[in-house]
C-alpha positions as CSV (number, residue, x, y, z in Angstrom):
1,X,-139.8,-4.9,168.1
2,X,-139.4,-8.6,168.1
3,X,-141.5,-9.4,165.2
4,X,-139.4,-6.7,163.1
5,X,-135.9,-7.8,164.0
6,X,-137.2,-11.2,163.0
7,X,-138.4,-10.7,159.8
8,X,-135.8,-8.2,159.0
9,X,-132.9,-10.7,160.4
10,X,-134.6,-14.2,159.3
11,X,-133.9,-15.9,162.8
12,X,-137.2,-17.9,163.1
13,X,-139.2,-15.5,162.1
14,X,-142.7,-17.0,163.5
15,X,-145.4,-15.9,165.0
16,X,-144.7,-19.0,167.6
17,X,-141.2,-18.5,167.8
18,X,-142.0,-14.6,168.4
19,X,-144.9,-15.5,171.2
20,X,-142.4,-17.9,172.8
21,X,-139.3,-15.4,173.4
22,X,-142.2,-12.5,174.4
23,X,-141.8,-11.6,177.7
24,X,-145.2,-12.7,179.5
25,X,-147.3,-11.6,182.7
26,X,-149.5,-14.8,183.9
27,X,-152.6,-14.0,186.6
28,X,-155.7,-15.6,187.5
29,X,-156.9,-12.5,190.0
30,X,-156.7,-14.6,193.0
31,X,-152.6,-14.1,194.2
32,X,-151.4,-12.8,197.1
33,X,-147.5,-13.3,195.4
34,X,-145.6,-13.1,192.9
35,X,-142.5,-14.1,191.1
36,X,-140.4,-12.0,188.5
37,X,-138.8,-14.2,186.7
38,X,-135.3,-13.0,184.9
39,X,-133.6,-14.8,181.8
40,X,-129.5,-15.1,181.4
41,X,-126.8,-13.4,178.6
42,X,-127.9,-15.9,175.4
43,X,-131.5,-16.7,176.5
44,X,-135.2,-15.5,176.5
45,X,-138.1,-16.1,179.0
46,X,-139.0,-19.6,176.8
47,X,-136.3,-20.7,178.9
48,X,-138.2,-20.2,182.0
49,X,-141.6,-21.1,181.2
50,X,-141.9,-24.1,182.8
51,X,-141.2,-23.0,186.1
52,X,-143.3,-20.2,185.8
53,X,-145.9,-22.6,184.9
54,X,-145.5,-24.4,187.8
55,X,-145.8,-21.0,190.0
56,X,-148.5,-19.7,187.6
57,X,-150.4,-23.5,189.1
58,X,-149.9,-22.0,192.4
59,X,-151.7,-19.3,191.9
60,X,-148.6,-16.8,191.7
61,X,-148.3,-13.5,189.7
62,X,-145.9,-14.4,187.5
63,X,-143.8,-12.0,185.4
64,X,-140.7,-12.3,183.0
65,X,-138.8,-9.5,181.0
66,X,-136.9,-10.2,178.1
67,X,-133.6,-7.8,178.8
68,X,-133.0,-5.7,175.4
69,X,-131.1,-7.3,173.1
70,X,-132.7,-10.6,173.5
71,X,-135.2,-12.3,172.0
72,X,-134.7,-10.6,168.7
73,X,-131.1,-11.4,166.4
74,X,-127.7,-12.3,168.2
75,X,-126.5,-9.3,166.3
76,X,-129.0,-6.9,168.9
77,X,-126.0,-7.6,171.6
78,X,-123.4,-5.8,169.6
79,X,-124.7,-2.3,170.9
80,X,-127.0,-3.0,173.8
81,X,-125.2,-1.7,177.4
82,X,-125.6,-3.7,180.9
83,X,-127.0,-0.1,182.2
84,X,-129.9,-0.8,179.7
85,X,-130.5,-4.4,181.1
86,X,-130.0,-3.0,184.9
87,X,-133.0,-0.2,184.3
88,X,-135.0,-2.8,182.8
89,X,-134.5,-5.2,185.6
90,X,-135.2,-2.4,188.0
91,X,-138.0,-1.4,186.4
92,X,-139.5,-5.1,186.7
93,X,-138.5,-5.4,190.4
94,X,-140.3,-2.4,190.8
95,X,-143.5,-3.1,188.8
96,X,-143.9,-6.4,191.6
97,X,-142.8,-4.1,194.8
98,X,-145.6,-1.3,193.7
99,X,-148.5,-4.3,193.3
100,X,-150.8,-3.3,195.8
101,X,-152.9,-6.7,195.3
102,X,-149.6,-9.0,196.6
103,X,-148.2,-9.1,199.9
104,X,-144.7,-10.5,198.8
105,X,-142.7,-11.1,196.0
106,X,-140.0,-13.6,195.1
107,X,-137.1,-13.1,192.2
108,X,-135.9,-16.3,190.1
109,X,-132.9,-15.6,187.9
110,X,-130.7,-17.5,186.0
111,X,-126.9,-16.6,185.4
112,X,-126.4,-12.7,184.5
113,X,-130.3,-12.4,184.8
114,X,-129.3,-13.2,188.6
115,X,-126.5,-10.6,188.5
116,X,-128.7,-7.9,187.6
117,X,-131.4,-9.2,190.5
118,X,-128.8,-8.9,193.1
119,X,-127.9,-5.4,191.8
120,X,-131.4,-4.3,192.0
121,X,-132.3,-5.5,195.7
122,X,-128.8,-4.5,196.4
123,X,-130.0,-1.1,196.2
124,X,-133.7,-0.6,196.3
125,X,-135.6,-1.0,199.7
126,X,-138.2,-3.8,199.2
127,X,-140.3,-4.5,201.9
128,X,-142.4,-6.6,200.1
129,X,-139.5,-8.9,198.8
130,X,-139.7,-12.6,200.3
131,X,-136.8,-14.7,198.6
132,X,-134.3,-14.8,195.9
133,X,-133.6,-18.0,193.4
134,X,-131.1,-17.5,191.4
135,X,-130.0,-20.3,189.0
136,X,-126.3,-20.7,187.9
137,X,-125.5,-17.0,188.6
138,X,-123.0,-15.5,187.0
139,X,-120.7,-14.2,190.1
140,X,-117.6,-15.1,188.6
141,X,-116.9,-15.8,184.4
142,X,-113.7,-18.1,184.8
143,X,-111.8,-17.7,181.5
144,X,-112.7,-14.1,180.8
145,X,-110.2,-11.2,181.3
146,X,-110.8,-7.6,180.0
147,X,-108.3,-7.2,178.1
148,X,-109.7,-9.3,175.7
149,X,-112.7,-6.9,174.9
150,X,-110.0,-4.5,174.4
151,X,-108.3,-6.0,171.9
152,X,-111.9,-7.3,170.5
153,X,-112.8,-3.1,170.0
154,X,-109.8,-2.4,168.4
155,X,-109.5,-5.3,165.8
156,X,-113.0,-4.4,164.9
157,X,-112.7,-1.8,163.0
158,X,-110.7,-4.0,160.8
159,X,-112.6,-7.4,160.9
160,X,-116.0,-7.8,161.8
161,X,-115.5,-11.3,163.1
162,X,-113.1,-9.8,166.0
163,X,-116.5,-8.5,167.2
164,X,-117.5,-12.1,168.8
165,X,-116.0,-14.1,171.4
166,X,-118.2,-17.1,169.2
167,X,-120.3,-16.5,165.5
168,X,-122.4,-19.6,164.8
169,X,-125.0,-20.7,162.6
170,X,-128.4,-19.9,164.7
171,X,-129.9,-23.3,165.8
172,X,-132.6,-22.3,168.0
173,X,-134.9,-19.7,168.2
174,X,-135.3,-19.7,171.8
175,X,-131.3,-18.9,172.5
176,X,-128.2,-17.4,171.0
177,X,-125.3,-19.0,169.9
178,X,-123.6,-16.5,168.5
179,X,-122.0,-14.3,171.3
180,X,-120.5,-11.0,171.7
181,X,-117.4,-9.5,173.4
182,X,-119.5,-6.4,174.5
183,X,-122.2,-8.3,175.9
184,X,-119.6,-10.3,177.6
185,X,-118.1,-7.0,178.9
């Protein structure tokens, strides 16, 4: 799915670039814990590599997911829905509670990835869940009022631009730039 957004969209269509915004799974057969790791709104799991490196070195399961929409074009936001991201999360939180070889897990999340982590322990049971980290969450966005996504869907059907909070030129393949008012909603 990644590869063919790319190439269909342009955004750094390489095999690096593709590799690097994958979601990953890192073991070396010997853990007794793991870690899901969870990106934010205009990120990918490049952006938390390095810790999981350093948790991978401890001898860790580590895990990421790459929430849809991400990862491929900025343009993927427009019609993803958080319910998507929440069974995704879920489904990753799940994937560590139900390893039989760990004894405990631990989340790391950064900004909405940490929303979506609370939501999920919120209300699963999770015996096997040690610790949460969660990285700049996103409790609170402090400009942000609904109304404006209102407005935003109704001046879309006449301009395409009324669709983004911010459109910019792409700079990095690891993160968006551009941002939409329904993935803001």
């Amino acid at each position: 799915i990644i590869t063919q957004a790319r190439q269909q969209s342009g955004f750094y269509p390489t095999e690096k670039a593709i590799n690097d915004v994958s979601p990953f799974e890192w073991s070396d057969g010997t853990e007794q814990y793991g870690i899901l790791m969870l990106h934010g709104l205009m990120e990918s799991p490049f952006l938390i590599r390095d810790i999981a490196q350093y948790f991978h070195q401890q001898h860790y399961l580590v895990r990421s997911l790459l929430l849809p929409g991400h990862g491929t074009a900025p343009g993927d936001l427009l019609s993803v829905s958080s319910q998507q991201w929440q069974k995704c999360c879920d489904f990753g939180v799940q994937s560590m509670a139900n390893a039989q070889q760990l004894k405990g897990f631990y989340l790391l999340a950064v900004s909405t990835g940490a929303n979506l982590s609370l939501l999920a322990t919120y209300r699963q049971q999770l015996p096997k869940l040690k610790g949460i980290i969660l990285i700049s969450p996103a409790l609170r966005i402090r400009y942000y009022r609904p109304v404006y996504t209102k407005i935003s869907r109704f001046l879309s059907h006449f301009c395409a631009r009324a669709k983004w909070v911010e459109k910019c030129n792409e700079k990095d393949f690891a993160r968006y730039y551009s941002l939409p008012f329904h993935a803001v909603d």
